[in-house]
Backbone and ligand atoms as CSV (ligand in chain L), in Angstrom:
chain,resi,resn,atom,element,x,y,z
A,1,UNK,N,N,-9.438,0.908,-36.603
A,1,UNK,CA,C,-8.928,0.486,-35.307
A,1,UNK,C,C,-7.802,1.429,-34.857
A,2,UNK,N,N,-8.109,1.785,-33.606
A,2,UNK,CA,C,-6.795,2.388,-33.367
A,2,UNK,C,C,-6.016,1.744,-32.256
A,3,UNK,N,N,-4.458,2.012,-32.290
A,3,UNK,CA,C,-3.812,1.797,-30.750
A,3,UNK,C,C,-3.946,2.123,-29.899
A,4,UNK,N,N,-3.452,2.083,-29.099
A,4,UNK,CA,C,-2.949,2.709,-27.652
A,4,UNK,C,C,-1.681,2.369,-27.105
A,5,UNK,N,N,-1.479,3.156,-26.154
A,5,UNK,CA,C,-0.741,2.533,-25.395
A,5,UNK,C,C,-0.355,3.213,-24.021
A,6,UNK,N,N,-0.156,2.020,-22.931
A,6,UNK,CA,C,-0.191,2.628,-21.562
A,6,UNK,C,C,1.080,2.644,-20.638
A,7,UNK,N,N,1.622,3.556,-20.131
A,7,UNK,CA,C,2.886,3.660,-19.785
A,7,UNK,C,C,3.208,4.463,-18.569
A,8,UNK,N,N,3.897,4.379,-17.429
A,8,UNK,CA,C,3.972,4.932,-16.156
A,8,UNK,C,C,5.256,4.798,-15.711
A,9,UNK,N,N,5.776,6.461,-15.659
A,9,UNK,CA,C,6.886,6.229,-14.555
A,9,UNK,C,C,7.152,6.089,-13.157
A,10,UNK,N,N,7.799,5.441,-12.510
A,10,UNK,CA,C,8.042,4.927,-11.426
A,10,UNK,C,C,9.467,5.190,-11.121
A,11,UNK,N,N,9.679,5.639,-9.629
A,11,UNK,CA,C,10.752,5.615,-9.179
A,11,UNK,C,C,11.519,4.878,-8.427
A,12,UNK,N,N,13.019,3.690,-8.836
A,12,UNK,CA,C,13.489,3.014,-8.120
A,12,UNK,C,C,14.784,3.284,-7.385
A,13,UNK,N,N,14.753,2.898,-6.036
A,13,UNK,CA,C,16.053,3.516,-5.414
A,13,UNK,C,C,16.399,1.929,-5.172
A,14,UNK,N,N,18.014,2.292,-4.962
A,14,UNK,CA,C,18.834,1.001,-4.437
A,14,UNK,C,C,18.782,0.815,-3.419
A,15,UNK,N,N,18.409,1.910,-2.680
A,15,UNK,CA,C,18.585,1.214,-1.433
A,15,UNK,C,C,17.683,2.336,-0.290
A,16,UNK,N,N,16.984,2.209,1.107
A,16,UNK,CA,C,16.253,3.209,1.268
A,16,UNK,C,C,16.764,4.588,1.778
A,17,UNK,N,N,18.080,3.906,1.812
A,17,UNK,CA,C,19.021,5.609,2.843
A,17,UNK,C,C,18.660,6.862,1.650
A,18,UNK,N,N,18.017,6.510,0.125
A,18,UNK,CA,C,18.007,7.468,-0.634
A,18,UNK,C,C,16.505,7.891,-0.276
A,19,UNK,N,N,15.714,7.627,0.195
A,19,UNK,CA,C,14.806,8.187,0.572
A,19,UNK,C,C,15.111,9.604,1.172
A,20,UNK,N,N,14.054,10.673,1.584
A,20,UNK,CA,C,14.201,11.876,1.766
A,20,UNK,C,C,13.540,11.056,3.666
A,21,UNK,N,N,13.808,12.229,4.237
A,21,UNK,CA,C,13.996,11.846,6.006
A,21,UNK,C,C,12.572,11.136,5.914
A,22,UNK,N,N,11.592,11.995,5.730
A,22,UNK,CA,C,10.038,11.798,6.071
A,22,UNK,C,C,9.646,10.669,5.529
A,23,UNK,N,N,10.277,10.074,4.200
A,23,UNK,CA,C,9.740,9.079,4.171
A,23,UNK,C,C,10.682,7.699,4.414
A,24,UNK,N,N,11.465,7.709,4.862
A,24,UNK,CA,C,12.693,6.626,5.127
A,24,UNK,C,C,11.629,6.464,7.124
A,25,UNK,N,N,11.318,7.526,7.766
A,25,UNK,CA,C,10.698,7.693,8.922
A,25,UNK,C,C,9.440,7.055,9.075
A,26,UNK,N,N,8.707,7.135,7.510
A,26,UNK,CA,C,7.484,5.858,7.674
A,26,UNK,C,C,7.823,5.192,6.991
A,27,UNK,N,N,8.303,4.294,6.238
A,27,UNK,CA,C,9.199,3.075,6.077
A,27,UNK,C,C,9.223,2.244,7.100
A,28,UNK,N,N,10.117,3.146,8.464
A,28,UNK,CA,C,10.811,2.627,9.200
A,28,UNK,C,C,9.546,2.154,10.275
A,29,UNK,N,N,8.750,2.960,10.711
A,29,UNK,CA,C,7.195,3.064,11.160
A,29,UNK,C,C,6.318,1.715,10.662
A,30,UNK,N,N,6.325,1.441,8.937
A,30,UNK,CA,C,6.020,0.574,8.717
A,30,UNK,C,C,6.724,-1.132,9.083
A,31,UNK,N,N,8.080,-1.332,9.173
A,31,UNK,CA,C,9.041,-2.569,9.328
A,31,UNK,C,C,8.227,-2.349,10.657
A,32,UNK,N,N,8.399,-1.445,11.856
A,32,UNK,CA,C,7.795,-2.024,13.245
A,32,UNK,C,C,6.381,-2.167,13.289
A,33,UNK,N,N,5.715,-1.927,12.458
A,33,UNK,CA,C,4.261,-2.190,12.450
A,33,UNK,C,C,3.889,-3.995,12.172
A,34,UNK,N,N,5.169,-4.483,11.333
A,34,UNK,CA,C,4.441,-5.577,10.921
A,34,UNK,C,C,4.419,-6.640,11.695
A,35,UNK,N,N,4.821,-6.092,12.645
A,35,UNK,CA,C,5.272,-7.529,14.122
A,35,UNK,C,C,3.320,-7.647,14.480
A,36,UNK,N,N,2.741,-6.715,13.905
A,36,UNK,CA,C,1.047,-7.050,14.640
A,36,UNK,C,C,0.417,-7.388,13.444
A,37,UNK,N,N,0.940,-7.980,12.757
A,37,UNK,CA,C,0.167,-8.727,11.917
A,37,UNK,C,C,-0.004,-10.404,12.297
A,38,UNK,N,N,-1.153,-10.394,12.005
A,38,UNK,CA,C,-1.871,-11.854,12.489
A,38,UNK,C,C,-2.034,-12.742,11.188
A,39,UNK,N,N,-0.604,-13.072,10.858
A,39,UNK,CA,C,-0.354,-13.869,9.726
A,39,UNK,C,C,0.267,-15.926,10.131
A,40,UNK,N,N,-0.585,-16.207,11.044
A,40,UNK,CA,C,-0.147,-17.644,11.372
A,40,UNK,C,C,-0.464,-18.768,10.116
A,41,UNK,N,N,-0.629,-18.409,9.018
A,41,UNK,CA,C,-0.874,-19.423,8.159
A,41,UNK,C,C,0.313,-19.163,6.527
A,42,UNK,N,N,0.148,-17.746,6.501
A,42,UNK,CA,C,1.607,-17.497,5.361
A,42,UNK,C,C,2.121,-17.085,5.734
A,43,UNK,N,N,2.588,-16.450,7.213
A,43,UNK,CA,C,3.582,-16.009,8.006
A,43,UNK,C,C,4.466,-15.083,7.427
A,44,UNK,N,N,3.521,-14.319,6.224
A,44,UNK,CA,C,3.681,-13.307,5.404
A,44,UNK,C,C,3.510,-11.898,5.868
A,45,UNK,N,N,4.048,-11.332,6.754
A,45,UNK,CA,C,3.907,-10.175,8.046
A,45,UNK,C,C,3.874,-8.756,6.878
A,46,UNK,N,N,2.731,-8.342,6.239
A,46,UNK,CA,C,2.778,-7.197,5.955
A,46,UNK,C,C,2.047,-5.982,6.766
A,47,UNK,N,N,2.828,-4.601,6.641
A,47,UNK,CA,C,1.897,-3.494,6.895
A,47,UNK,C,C,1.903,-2.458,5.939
A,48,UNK,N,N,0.958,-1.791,6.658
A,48,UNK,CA,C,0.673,-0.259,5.554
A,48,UNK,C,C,0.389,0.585,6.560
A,49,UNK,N,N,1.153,2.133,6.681
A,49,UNK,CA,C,1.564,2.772,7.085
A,49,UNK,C,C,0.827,4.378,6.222
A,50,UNK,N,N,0.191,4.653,6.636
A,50,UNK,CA,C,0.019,6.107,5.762
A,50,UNK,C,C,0.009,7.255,6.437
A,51,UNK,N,N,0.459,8.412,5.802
A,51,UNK,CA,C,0.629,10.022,6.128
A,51,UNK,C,C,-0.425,10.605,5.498
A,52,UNK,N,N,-0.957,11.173,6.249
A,52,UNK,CA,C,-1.936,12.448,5.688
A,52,UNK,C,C,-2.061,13.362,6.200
A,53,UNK,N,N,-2.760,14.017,5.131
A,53,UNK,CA,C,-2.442,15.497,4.987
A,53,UNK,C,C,-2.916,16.526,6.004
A,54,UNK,N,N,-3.596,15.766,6.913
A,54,UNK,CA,C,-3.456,16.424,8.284
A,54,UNK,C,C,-2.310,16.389,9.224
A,55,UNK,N,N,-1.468,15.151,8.515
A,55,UNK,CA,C,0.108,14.928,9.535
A,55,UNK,C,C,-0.045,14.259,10.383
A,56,UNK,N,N,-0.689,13.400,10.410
A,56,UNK,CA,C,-1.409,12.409,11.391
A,56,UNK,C,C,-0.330,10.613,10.459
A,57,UNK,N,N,0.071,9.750,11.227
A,57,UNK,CA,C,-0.028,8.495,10.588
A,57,UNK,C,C,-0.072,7.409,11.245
A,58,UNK,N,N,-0.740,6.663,10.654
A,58,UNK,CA,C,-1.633,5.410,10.817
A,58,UNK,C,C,-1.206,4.137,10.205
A,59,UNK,N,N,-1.286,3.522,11.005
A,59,UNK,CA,C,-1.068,2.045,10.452
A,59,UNK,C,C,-2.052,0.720,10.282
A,60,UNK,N,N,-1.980,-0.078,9.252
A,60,UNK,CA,C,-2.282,-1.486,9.704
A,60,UNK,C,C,-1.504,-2.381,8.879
A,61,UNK,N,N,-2.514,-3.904,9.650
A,61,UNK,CA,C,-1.545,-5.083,9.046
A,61,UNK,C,C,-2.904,-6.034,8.556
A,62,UNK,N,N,-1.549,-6.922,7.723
A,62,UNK,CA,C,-2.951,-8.552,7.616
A,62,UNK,C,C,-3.324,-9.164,8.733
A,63,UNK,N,N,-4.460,-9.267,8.693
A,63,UNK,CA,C,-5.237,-10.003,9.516
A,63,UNK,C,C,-5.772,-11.142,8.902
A,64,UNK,N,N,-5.392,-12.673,8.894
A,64,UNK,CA,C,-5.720,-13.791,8.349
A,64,UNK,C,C,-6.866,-14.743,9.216
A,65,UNK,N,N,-7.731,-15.625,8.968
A,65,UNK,CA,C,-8.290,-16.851,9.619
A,65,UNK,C,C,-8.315,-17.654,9.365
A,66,UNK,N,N,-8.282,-19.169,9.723
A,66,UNK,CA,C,-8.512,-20.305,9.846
A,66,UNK,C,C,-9.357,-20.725,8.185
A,67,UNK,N,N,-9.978,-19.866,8.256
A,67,UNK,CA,C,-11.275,-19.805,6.781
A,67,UNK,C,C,-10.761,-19.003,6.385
A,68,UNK,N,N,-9.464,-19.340,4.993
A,68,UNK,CA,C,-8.509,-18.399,4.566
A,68,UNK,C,C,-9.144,-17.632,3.905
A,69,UNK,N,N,-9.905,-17.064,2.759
A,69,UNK,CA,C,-10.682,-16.059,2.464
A,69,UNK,C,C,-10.874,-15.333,3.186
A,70,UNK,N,N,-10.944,-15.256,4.197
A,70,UNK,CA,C,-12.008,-14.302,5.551
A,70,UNK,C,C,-10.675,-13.391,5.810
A,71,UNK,N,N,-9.471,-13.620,5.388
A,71,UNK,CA,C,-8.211,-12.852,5.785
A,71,UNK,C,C,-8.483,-11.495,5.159
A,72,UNK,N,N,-7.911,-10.788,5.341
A,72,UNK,CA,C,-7.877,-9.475,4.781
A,72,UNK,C,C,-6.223,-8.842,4.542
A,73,UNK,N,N,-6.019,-7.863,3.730
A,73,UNK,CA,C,-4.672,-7.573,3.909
A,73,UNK,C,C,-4.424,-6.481,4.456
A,74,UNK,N,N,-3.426,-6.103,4.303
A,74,UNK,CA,C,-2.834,-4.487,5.341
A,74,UNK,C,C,-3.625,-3.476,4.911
A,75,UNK,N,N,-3.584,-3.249,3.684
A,75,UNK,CA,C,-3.743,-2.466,2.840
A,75,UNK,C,C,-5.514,-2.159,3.388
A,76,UNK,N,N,-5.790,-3.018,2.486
A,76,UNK,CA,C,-7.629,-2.594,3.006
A,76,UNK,C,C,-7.890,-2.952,4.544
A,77,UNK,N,N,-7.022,-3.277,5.733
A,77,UNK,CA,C,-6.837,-2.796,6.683
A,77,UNK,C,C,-6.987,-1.427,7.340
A,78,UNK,N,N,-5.978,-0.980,6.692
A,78,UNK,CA,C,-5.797,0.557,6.829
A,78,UNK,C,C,-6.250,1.406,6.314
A,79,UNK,N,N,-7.657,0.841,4.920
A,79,UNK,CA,C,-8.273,1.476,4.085
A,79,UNK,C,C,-9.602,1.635,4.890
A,80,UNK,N,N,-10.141,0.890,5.611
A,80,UNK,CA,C,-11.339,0.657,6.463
A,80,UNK,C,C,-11.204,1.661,7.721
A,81,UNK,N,N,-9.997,1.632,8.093
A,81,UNK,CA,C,-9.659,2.461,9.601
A,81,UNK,C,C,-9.199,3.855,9.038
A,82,UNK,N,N,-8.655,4.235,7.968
A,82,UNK,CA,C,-8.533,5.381,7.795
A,82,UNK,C,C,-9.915,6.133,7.651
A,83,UNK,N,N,-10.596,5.321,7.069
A,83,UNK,CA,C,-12.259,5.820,6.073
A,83,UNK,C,C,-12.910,5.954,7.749
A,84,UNK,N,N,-12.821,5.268,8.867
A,84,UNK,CA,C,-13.146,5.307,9.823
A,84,UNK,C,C,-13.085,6.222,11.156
A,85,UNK,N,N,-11.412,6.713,10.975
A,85,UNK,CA,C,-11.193,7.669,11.965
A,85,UNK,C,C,-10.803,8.612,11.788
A,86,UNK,N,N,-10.713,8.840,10.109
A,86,UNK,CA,C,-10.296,9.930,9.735
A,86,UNK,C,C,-11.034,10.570,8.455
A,87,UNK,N,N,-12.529,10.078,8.130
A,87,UNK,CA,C,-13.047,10.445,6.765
A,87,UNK,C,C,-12.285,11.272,6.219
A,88,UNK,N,N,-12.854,11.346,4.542
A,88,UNK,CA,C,-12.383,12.584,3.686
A,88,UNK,C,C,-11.072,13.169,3.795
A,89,UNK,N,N,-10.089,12.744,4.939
A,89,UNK,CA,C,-8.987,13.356,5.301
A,89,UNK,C,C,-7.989,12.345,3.466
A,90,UNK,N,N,-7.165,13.690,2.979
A,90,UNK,CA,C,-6.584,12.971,1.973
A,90,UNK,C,C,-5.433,12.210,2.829
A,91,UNK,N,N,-4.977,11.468,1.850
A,91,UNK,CA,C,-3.702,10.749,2.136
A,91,UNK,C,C,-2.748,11.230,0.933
A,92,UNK,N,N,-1.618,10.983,1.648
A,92,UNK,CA,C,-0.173,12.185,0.951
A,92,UNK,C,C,0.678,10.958,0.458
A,93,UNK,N,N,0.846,9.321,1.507
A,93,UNK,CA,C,1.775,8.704,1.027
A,93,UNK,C,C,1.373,7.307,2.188
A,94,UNK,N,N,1.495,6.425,1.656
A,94,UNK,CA,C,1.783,5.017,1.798
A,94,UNK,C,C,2.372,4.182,1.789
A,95,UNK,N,N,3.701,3.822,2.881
A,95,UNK,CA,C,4.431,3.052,2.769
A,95,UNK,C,C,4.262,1.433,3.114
A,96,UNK,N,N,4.615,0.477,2.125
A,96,UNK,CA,C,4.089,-1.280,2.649
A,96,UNK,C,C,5.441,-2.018,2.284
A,97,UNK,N,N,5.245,-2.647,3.359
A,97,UNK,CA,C,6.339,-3.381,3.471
A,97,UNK,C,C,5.974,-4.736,4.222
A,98,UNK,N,N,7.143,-5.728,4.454
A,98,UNK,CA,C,6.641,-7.001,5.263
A,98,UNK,C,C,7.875,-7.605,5.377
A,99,UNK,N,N,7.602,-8.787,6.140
A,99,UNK,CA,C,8.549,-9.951,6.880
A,99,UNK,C,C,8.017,-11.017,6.209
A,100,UNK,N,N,8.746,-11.757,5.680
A,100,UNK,CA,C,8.243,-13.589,5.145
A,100,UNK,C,C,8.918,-14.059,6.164
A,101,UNK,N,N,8.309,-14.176,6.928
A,101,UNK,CA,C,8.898,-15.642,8.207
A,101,UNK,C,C,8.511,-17.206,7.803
A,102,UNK,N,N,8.268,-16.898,6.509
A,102,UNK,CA,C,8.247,-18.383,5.765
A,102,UNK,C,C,9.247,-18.827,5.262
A,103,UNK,N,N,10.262,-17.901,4.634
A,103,UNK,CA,C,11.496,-18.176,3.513
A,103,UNK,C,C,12.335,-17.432,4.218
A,104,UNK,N,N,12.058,-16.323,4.587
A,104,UNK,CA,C,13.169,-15.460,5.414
A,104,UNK,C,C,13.740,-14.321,4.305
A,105,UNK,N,N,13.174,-14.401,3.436
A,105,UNK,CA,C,13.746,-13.355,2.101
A,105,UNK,C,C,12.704,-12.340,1.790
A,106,UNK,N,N,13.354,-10.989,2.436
A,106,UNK,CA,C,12.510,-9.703,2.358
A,106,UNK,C,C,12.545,-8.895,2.021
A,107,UNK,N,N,14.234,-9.118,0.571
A,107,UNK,CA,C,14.589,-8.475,0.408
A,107,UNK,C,C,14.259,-7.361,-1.084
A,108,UNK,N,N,13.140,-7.845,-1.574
A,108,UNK,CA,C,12.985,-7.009,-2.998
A,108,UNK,C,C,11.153,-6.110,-2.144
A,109,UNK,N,N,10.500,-5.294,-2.559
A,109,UNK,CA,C,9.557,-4.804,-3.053
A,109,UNK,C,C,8.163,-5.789,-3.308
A,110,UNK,N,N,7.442,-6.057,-2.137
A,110,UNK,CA,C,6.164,-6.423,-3.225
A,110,UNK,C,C,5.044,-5.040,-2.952
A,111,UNK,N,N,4.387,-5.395,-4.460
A,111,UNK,CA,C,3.325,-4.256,-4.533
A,111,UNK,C,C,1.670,-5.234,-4.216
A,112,UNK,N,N,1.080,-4.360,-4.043
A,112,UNK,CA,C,-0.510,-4.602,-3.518
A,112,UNK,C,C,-1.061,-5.639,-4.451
A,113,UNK,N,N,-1.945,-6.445,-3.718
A,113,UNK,CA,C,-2.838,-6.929,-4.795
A,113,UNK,C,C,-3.765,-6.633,-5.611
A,114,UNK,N,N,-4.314,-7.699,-6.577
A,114,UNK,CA,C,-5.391,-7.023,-7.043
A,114,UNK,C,C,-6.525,-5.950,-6.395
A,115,UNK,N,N,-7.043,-6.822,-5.511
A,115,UNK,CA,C,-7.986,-5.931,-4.718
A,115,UNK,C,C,-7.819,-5.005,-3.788
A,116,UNK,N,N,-6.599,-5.153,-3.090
A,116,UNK,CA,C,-6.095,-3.740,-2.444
A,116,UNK,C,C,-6.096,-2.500,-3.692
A,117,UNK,N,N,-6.101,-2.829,-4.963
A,117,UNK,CA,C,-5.340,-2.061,-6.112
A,117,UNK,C,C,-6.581,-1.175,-6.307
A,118,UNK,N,N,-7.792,-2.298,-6.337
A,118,UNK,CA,C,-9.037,-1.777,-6.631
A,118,UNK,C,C,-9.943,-0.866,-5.209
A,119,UNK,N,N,-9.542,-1.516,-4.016
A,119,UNK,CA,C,-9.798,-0.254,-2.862
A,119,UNK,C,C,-9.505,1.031,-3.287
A,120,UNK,N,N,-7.559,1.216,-2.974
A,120,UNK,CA,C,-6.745,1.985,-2.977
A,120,UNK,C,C,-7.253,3.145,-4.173
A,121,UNK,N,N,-7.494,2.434,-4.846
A,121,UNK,CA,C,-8.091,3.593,-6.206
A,121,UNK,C,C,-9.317,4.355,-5.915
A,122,UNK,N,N,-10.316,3.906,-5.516
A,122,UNK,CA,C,-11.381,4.089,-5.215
A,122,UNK,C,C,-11.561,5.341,-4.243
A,123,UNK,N,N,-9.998,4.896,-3.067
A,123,UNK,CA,C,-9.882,5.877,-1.840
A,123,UNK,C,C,-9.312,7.240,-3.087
A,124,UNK,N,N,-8.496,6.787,-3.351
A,124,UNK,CA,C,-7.212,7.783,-3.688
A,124,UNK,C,C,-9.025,8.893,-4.520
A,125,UNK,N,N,-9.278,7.945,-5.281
A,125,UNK,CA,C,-10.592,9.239,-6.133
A,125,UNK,C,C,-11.825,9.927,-5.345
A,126,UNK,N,N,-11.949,9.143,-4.212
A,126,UNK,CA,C,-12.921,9.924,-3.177
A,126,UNK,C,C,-12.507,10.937,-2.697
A,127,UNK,N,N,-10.781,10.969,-2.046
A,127,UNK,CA,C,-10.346,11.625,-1.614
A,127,UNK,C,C,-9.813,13.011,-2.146
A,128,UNK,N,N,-9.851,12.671,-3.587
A,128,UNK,CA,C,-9.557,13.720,-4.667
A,128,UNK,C,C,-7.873,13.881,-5.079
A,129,UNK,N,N,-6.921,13.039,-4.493
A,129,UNK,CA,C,-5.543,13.527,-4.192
A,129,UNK,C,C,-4.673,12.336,-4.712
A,130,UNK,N,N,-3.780,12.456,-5.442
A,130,UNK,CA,C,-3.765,10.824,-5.584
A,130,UNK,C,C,-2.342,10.262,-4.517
A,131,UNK,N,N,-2.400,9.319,-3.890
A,131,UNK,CA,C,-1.638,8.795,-3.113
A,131,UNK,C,C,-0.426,8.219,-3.918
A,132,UNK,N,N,0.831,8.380,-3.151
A,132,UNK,CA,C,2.082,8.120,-3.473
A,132,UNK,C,C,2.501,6.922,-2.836
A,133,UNK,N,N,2.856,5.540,-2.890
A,133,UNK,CA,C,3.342,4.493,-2.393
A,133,UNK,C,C,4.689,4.236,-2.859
A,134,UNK,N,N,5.443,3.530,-0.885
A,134,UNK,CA,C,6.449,3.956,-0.893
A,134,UNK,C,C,6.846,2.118,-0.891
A,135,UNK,N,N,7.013,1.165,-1.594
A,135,UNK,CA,C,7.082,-0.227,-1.619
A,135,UNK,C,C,8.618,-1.070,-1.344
A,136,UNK,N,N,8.623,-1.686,-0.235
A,136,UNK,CA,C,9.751,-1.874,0.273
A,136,UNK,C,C,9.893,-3.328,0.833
A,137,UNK,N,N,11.120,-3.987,1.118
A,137,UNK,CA,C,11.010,-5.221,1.743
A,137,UNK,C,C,12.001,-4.942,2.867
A,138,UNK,N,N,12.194,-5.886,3.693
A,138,UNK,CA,C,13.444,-5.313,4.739
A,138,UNK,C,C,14.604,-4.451,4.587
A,139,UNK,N,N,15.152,-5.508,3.144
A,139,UNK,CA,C,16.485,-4.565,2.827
A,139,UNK,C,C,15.801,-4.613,1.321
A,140,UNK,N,N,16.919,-4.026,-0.016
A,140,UNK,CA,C,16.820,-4.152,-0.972
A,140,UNK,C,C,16.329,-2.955,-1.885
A,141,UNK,N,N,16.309,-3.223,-2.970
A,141,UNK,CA,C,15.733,-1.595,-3.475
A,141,UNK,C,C,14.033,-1.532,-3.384
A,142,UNK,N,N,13.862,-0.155,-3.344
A,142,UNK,CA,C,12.507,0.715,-2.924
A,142,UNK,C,C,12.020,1.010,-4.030
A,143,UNK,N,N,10.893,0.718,-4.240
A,143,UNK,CA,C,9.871,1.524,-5.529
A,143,UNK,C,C,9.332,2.541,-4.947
A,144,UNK,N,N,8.910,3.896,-5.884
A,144,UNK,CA,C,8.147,5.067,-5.155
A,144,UNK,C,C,6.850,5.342,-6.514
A,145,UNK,N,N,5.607,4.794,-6.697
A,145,UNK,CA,C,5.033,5.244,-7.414
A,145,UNK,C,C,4.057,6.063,-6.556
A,146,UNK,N,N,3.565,7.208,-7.637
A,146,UNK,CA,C,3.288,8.791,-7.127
A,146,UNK,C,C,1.978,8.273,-7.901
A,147,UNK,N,N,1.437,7.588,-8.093
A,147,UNK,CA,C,-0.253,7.637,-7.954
A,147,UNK,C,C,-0.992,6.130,-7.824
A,148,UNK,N,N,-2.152,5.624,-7.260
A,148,UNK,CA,C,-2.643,4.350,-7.751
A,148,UNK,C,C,-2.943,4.057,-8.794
A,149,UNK,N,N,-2.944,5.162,-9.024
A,149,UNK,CA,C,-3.984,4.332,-10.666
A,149,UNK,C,C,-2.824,4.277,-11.672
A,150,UNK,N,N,-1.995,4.663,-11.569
A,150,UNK,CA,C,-0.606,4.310,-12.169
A,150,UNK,C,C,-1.101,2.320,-11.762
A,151,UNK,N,N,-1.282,1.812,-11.100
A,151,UNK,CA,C,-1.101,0.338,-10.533
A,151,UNK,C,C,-2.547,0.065,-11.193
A,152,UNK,N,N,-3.333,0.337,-11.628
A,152,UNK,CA,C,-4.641,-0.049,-12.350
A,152,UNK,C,C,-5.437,0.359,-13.055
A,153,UNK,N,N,-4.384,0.498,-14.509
A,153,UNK,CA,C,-5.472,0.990,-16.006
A,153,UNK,C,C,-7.070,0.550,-15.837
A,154,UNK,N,N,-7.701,0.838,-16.230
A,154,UNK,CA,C,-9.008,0.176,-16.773
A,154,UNK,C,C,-9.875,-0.576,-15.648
A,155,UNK,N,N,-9.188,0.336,-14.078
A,155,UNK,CA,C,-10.198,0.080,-13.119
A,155,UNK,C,C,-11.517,0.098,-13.126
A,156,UNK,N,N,-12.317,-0.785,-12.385
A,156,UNK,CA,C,-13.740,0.019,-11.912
A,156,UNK,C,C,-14.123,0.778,-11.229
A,157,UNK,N,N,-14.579,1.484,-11.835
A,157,UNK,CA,C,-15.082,2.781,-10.839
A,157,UNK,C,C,-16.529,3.245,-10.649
A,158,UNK,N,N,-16.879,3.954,-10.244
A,158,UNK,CA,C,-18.645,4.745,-9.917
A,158,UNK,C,C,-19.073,5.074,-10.849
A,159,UNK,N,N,-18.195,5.401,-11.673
A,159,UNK,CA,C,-18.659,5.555,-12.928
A,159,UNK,C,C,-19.263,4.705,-13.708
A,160,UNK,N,N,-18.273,3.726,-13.451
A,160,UNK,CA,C,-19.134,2.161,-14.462
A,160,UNK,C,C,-20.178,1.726,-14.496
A,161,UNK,N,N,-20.722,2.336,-13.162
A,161,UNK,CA,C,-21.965,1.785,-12.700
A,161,UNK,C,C,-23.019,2.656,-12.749
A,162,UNK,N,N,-22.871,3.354,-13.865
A,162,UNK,CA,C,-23.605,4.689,-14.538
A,162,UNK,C,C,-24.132,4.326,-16.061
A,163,UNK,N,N,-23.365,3.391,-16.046
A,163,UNK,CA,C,-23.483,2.516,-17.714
A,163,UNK,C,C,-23.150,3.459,-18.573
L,1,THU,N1,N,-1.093,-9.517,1.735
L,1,THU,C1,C,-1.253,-8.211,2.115
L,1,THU,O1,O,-1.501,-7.913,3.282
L,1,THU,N2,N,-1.131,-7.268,1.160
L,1,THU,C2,C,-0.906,-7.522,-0.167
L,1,THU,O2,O,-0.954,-6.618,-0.975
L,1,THU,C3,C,-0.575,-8.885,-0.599
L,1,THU,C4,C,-0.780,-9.955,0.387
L,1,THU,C5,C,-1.261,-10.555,2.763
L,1,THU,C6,C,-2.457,-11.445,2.556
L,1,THU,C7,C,-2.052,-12.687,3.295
L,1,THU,O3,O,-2.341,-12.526,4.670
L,1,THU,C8,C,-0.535,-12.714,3.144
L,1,THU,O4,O,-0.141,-11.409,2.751
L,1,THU,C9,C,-0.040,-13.707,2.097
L,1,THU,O5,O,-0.695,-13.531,0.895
């Protein structure tokens, strides 16, 4: 039997003024994006914001329904519309962030879900490049991890399905 073991560095800032201009600029891109999120049931206002490497950036948000499953999040939001108006174009960086207009506390970092985790990977390996996410809440400290798959050891991939 042998071990393993799996381990990833990540970068945390205290606060986002330590960001470098360009990305404190989609950060900031992202906080005004999340006012169009159509979150009337967790009133959980996230977006996702991405730069690519054409210099182009794009946004989306959650979009929720009535038939809560049927919601979707920012993330594979912006994973559908990027794949859409911008094929094959890599992506350089991804900033997500949100508003809880439920509790009012926005102030730490949340990261993607499972299944955004499992999109996001999927993009980042089509695209060949791996994407950098920039994870933020209103105020509070910033995470910067520099790849997805840093966020999901032992993904599925195209491969798997090669047996
Ligand atoms: N949500 C996202 O948009 N991205 C995530 O990574 C986590 C959760 C959305 C889904 C739902 O509309 C709301 O946040 C609360 O879960």
């Amino acid at each position: 039997m042998a071990k393993h073991t799996h381990q990833f560095e990540f970068e945390v800032l205290d606060h986002e003024v330590e960001l470098n201009e360009q990305d404190r600029n989609l950060l900031q891109k992202a906080k005004e994006t999340t006012v169009h999120a159509y979150a009337p049931y967790s009133r959980f206002h996230v977006a996702a914001v991405a730069r690519l490497d054409n210099g182009e950036t794009i946004g989306a948000t959650n979009q929720e329904n009535a038939s809560y499953p049927v919601g979707i999040c920012a993330e594979r939001t912006l994973l559908g519309t990027l794949s859409s108006v911008y094929p094959n174009i890599p992506v350089d960086t991804i900033a997500i962030t949100y508003t809880n207009h439920a509790t009012g506390n926005s102030n730490s970092p949340a990261s993607p879900c499972g299944l955004c985790r499992q999109s996001l990977l999927e993009y980042e390996q089509r695209t060949g490049k791996p994407i950098r996410l920039i994870l933020a809440g209103e105020t509070g400290k910033v995470l910067i991890i520099s790849s997805v798959k840093d966020l999901l050891p032992f993904g599925f991939g195209p491969d798997d399905l090669k047996g």
